[in-house]
C-alpha positions as CSV (number, residue, x, y, z in Angstrom):
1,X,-20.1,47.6,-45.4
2,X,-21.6,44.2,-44.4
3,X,-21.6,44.9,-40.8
4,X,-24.2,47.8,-41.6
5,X,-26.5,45.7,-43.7
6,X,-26.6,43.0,-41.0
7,X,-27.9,45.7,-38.3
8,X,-30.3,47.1,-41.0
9,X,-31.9,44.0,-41.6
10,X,-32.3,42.8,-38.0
11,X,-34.1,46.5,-37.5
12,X,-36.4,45.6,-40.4
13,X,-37.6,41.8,-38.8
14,X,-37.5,43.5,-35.3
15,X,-41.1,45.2,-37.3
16,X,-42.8,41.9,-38.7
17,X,-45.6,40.5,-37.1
18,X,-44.4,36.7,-35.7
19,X,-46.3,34.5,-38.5
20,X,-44.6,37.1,-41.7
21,X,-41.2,36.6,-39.9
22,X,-41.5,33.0,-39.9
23,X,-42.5,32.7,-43.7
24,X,-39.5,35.8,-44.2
25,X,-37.3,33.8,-42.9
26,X,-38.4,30.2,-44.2
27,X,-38.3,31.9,-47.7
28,X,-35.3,34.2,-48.1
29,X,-33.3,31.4,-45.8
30,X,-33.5,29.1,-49.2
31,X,-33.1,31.7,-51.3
32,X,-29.4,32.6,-49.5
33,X,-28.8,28.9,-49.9
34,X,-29.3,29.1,-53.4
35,X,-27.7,32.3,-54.2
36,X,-24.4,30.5,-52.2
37,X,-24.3,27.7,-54.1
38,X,-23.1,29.3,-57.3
39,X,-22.1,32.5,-55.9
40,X,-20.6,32.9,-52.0
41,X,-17.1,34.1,-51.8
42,X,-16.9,34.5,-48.0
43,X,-15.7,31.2,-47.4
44,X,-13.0,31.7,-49.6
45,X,-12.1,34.7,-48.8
46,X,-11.4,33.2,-45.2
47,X,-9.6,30.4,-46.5
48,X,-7.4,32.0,-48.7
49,X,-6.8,35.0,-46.5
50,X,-5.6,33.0,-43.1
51,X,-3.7,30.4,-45.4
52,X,-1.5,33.4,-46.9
53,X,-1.3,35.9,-44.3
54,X,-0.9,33.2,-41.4
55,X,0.2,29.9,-42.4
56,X,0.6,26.9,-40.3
57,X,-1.1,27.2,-37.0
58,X,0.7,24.8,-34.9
59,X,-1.1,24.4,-31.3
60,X,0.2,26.5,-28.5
61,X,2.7,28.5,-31.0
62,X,3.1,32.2,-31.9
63,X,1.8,30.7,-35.1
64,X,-1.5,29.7,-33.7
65,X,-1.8,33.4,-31.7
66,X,-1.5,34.8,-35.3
67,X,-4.4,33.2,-36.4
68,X,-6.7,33.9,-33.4
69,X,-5.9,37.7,-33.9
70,X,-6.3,37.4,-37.6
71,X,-9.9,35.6,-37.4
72,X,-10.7,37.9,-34.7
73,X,-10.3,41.1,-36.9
74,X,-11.6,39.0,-40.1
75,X,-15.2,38.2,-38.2
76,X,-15.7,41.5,-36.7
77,X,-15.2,43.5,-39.8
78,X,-18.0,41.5,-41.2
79,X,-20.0,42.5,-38.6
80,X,-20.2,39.2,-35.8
81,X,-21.1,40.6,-32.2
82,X,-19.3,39.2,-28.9
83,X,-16.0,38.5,-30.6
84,X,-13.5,37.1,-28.2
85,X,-10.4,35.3,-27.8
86,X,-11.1,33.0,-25.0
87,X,-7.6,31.7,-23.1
88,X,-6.6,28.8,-22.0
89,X,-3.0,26.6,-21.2
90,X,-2.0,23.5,-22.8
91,X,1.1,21.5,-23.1
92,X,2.9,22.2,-26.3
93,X,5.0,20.2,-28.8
94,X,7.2,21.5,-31.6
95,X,8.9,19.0,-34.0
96,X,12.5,19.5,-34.8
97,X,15.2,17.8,-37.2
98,X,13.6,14.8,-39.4
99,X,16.0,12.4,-40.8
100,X,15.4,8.6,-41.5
101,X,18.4,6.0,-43.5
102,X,18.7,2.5,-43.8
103,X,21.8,1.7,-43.7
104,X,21.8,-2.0,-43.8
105,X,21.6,-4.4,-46.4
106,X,19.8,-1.6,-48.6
107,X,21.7,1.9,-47.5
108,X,19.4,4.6,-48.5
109,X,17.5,7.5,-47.2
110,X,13.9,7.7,-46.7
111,X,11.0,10.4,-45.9
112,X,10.0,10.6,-42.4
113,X,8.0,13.2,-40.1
114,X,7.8,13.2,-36.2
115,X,4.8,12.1,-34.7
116,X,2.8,14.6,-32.3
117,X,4.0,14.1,-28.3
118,X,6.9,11.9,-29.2
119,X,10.4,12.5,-28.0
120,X,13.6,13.2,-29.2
121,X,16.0,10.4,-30.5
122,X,19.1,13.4,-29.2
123,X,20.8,15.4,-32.1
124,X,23.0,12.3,-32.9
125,X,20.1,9.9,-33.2
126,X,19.9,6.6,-33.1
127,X,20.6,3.4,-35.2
128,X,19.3,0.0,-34.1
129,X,17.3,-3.1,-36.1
130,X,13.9,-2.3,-37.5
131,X,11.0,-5.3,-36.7
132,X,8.7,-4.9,-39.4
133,X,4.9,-5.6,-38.1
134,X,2.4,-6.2,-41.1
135,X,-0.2,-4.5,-39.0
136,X,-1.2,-3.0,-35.8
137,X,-2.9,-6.1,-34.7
138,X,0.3,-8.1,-35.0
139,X,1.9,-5.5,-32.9
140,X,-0.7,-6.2,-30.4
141,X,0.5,-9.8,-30.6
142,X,3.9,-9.6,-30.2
143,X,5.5,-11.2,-26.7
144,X,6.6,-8.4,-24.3
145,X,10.3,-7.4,-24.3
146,X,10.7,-9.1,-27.7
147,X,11.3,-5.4,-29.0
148,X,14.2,-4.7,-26.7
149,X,16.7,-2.2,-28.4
150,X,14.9,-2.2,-31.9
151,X,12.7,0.0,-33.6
152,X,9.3,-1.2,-34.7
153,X,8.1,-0.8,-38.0
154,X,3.9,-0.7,-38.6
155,X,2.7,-0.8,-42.0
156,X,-0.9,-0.8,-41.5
157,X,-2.4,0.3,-44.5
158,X,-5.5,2.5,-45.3
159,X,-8.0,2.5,-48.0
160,X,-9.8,5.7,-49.7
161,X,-13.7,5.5,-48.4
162,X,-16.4,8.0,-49.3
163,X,-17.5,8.6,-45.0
164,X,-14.0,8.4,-43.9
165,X,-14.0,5.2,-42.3
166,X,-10.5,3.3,-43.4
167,X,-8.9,5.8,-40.5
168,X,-10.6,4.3,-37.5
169,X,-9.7,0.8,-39.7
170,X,-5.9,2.5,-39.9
171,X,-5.8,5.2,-36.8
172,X,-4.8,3.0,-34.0
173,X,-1.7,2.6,-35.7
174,X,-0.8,5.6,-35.1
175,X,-3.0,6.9,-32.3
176,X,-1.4,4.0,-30.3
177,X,1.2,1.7,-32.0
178,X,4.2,4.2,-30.7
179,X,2.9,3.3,-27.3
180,X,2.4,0.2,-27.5
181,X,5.4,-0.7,-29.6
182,X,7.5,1.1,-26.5
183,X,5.7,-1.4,-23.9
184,X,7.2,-4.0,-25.6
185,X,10.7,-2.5,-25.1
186,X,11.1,-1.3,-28.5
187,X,13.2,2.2,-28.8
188,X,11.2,3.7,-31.3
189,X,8.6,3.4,-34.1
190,X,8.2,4.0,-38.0
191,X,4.4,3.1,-38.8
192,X,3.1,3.6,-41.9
193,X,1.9,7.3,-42.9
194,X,-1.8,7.2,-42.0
195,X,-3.2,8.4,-45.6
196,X,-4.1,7.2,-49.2
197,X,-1.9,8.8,-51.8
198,X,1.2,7.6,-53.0
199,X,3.1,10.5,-52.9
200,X,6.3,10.8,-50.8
201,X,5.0,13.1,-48.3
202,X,4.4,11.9,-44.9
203,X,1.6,12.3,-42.6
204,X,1.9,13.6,-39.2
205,X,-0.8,13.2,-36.5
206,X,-0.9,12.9,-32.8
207,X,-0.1,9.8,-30.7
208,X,0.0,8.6,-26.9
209,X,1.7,6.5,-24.5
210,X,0.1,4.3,-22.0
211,X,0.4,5.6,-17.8
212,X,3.6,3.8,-17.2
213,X,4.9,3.8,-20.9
214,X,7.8,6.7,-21.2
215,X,7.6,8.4,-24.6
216,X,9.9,7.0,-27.7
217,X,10.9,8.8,-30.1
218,X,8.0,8.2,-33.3
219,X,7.8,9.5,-36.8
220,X,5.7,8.2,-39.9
221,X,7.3,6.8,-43.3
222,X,5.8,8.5,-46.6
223,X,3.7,5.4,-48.0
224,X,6.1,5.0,-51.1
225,X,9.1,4.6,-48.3
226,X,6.7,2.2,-46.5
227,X,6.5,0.0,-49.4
228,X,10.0,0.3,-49.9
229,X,10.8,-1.2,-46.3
230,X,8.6,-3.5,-46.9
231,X,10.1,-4.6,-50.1
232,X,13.6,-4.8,-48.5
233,X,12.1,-7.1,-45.9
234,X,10.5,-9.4,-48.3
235,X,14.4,-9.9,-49.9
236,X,16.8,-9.5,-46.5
237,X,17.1,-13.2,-47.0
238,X,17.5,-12.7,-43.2
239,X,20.1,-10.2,-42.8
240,X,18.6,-7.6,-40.3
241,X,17.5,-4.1,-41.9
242,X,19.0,-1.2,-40.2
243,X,17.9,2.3,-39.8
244,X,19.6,5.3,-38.4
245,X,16.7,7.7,-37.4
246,X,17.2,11.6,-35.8
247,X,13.9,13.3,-34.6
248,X,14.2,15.8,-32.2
249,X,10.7,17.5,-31.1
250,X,10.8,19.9,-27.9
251,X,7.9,20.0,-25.3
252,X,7.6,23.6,-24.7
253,X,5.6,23.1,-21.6
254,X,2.8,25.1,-20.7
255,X,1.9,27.7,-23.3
256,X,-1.3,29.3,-23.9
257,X,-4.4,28.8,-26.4
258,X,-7.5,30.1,-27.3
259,X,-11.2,29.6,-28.6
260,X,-12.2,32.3,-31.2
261,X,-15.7,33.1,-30.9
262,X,-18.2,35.3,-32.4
263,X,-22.3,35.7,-32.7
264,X,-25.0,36.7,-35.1
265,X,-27.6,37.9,-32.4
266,X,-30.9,36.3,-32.6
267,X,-34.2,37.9,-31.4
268,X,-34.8,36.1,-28.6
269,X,-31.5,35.6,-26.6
270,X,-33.9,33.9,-23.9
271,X,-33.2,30.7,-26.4
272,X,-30.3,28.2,-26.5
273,X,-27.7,29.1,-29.3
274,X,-27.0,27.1,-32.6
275,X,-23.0,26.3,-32.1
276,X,-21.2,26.0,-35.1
277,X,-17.6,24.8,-34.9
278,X,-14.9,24.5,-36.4
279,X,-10.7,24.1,-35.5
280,X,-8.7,26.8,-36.2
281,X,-5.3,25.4,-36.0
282,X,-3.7,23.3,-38.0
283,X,-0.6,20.7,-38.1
284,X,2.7,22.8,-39.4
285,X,3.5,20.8,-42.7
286,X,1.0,22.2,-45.1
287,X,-1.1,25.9,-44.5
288,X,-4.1,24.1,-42.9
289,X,-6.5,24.8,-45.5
290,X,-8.4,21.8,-45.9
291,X,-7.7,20.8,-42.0
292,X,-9.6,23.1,-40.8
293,X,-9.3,26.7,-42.9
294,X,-11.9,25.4,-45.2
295,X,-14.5,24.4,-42.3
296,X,-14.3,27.8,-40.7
297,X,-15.3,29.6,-43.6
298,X,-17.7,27.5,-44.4
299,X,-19.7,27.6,-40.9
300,X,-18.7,31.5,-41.0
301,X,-20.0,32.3,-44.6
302,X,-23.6,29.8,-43.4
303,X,-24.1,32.3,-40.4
304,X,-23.5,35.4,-42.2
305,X,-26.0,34.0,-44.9
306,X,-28.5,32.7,-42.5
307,X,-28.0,36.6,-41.2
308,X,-28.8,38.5,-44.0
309,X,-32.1,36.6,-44.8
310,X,-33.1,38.2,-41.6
311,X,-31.9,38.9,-37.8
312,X,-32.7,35.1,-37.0
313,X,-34.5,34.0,-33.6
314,X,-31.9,32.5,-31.9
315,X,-28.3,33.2,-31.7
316,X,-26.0,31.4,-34.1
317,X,-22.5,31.5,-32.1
318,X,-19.6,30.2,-34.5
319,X,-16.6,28.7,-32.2
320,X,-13.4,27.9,-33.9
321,X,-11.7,26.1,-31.6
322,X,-8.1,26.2,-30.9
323,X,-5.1,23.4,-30.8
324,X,-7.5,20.6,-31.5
325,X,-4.4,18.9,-33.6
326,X,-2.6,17.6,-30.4
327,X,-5.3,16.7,-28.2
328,X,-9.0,18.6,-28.4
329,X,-7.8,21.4,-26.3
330,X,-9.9,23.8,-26.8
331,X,-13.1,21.8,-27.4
332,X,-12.6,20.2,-24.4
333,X,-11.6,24.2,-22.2
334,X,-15.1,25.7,-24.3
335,X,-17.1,22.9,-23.0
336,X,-15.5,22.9,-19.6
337,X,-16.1,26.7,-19.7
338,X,-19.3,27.0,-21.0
339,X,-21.2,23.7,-19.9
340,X,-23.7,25.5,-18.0
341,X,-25.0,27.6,-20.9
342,X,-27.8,25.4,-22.3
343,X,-26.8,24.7,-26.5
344,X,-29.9,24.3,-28.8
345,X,-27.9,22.0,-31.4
346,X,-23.8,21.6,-31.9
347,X,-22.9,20.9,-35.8
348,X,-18.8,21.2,-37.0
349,X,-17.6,21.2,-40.4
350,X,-13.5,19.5,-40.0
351,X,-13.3,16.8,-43.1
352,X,-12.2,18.9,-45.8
353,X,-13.9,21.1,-48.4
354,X,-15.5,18.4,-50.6
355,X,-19.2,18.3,-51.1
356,X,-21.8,17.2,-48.5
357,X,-23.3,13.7,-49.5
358,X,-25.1,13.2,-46.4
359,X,-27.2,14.3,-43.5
360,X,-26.9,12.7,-39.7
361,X,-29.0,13.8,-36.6
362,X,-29.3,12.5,-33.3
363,X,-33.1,13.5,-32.8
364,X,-34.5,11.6,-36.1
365,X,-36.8,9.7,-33.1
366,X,-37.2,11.8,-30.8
367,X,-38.0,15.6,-33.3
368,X,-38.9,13.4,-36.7
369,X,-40.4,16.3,-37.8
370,X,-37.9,18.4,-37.9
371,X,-35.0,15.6,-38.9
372,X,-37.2,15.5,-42.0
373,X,-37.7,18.9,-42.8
374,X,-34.0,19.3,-42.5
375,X,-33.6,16.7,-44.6
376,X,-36.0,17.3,-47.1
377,X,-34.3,21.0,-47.1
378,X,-31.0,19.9,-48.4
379,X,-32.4,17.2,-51.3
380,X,-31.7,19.8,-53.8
381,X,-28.0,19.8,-53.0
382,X,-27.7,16.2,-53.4
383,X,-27.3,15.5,-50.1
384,X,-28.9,12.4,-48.8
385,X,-31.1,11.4,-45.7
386,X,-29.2,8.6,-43.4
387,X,-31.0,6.5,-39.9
388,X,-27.1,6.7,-38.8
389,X,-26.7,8.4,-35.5
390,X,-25.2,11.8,-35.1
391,X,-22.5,11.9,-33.0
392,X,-20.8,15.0,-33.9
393,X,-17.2,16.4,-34.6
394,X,-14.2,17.1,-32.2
395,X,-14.9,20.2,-31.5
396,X,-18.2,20.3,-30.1
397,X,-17.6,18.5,-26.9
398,X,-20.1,20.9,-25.3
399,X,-23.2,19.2,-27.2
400,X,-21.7,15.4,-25.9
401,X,-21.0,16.9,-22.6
402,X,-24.5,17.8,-22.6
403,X,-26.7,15.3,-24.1
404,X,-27.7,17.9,-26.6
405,X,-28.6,17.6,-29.7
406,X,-26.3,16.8,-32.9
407,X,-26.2,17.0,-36.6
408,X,-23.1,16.0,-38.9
409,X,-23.4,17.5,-42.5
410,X,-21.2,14.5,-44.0
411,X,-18.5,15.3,-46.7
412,X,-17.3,13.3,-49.3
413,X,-13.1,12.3,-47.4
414,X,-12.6,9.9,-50.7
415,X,-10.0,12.2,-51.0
416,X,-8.9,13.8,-47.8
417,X,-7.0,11.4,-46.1
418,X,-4.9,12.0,-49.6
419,X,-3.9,15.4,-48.0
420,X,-4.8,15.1,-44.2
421,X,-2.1,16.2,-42.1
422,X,0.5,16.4,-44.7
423,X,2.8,19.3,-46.7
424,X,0.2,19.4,-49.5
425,X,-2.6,20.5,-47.3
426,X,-2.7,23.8,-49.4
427,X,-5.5,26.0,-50.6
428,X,-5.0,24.9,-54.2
429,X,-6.3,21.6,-53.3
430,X,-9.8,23.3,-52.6
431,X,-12.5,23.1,-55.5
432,X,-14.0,26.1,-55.2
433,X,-17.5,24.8,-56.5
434,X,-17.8,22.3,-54.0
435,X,-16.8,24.9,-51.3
436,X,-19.6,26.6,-52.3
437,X,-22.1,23.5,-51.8
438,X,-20.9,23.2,-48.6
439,X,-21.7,26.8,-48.1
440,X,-24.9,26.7,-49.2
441,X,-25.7,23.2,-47.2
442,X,-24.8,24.7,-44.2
443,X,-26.8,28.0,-44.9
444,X,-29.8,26.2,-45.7
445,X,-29.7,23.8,-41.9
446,X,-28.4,27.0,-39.9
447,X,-31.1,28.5,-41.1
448,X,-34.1,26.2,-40.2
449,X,-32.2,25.6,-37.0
450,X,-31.7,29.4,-36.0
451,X,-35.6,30.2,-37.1
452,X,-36.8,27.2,-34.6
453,X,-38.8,28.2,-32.0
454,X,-39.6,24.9,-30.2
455,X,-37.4,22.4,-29.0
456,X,-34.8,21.3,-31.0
457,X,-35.4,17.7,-28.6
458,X,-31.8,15.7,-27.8
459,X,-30.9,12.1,-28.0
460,X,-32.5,8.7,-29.4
């Protein structure tokens, strides 16, 4: 049914003379946002449709193909033009069994999950001393070869912030410490789950390995189990602690991926698009609902909005990108793809589904008229103005690539990295009201942004 309505209305505004459309649209844009804010299901009814019919969406898996196909059929019943599934290959990792023990002086098992691109300890696994690191910068500092034959341990902690930014403070441990633990000589590494909750379920996440530096098995502790070790450590009274640890993850090799994209058609196609992005796989522990289920409804439900206020003038093309998990994939195939094909502005919603608090551009200099008017748009939702620098989310590589223009619509992570990446990534740990802000947020920007017929002017 919506599908019809969309066309309807874009026949009505192909009729309007230029200055009605423009105060049509400025109006009925707001009014959308408004009505979302108490009363938009479409997000939801992404999110909770690809988290029960699909699942996990692990990169380069059948998994993942499900999910393509399913948001395919999900965005063109609703009535998006130029759907497409748009291929491409990537190197694929699967995790296998998961098993960590001390067995010496304190025997006992622990809670442990393979880290992405890590290799296999073989089905027997392996048992060696554990050299506990307080942090990631005392890994750094640790002589080389003094990690022959041992397994490192990096308890790097991370702290809950509102803007997310205890996991570039606690990232590198993961991101890196595997690596450069096995540069030291060490035979594999435990860090510390990158997160904030105390629960006993671990976080997974991607890592790498130096050129030179051959891939160790690498799997992160539960925070509760990292205290644990650490507790063991502080009363060894010298005794060395000993783990037996099995991971065995499998490099598929080359399997194939895909980009998910779909337009609302604007009235003048002679104009650069508004990209909005989101990922639509997902680590295989939880269902991938608030990493990134919940971000692709949202920027869907916005452009569906933005369309029903009124065919807008420029094309708003929605990308959800694929196997971004393990390595920006697809981001980084669109972009190559698609770099000549000019982009008005790149925006991506990928930190959850709590509210947005703030607003970021990379044009408040050089287009301060309309950094403000997008600002002053969004007051009434409680989201703040910010002089911080836009510089935009994974997925929309193409924007960086081009020295385009950038806005981040910034959610509240004070409690995402509680969830991020682990089993209890699960759609009951959406609020649905603040989905709905988000929603309407990202209606009312779209909006401006799609009804914009000058410049939307790039960098400061």
């Amino acid at each position: 049914m919506q599908k019809y309505y969309l066309a309807a209305v874009a026949a009505v505004s192909l009729v309007l003379p230029a200055a009605a459309q423009a105060d049509h649209h400025q109006n009925t844009v707001a009014a959308q946002a408004d009505h979302a804010l108490d009363h938009d299901t479409t997000a939801w009814d992404f999110l909770e449709g690809i988290t029960t019919e699909v699942g996990p969406r692990q990169p380069g898996t059948e998994a993942e193909a499900r999910g393509r196909a399913w948001a395919m059929d999900w965005l063109t019943e609703r009535g998006f033009a130029n759907v497409a599934d748009e291929p491409f290959a990537m190197q694929t990792w699967v995790r296998g069994e998961e098993e960590a023990r001390i067995t010496a002086p304190f025997a006992q098992p622990m809670h442990i999950t393979a880290l992405g691109n890590t290799a296999s300890t073989g089905p027997d696994g392996i048992t060696a001393e554990v050299v506990y690191f307080p942090s990631y910068a005392d890994l750094v500092a640790a002589p080389g070869g003094s990690l022959d034959g041992k397994i490192a341990f990096i308890s790097h902690d991370m702290r809950p912030t509102q803007d997310g930014s205890g996991y570039g403070f606690a990232g590198p441990a993961r991101w890196t410490g595997p690596g450069v633990a096995a540069g030291k000589g060490a035979i594999a590494t435990v860090i510390r789950s990158i997160g904030t909750e105390n629960h006993r379920t671990p976080h997974t996440g991607g890592t790498s390995f130096a050129e030179g530096v051959e891939a160790t098995p690498a799997g992160a502790l539960s925070n509760p189990d990292a205290d644990n070790l650490e507790r063991m450590f502080a009363r060894a009274d010298g005794q060395p602690i000993m783990m037996h640890l099995t991971l065995t993850p499998q490099f598929l090799g080359e399997t194939m991926s895909g980009n998910v994209v779909g337009e609302i058609v604007g009235r003048d196609p002679s104009l650069p698009p508004v990209l909005v992005a989101c990922h639509l796989d997902s680590w295989d522990l939880g269902t991938g609902a608030i990493d990134d289920a919940a971000g692709c409804g949202i920027v869907a439900s916005a452009a569906l909005n933005v369309a029903e206020a009124g065919q807008p003038l420029r094309t708003i093309r929605v990308l959800m990108a694929g196997a971004e998990e393990t390595g920006l994939w697809g981001s980084e195939a669109y972009s190559a793809a698609h770099i000549d094909e000019p982009i008005a502005v790149g925006l991506e919603s990928d930190f959850g589904a709590d509210r947005v608090w703030r607003f970021e551009s990379n044009f408040r200099e050089s287009n301060p008229g309309l950094h403000a008017l997008l600002a002053q748009s969004v007051a009434r939702f409680g989201v703040a103005n910010s002089t911080i620098v836009a510089s935009g989310g994974a997925d929309i590589n193409i924007s960086r690539d081009q020295g385009g223009a950038i806005i981040d619509l910034q959610q509240d992570g004070t409690r995402y990295f509680e969830l991020h990446h682990t089993p209890d990534d699960t759609l009951d740990k959406v609020d649905p009201d603040q989905l709905r802000q988000n929603v309407a947020v990202w209606t009312q920007v779209v909006g401006i942004l799609a009804n914009e017929s000058g410049d939307i002017q790039t960098g400061e």
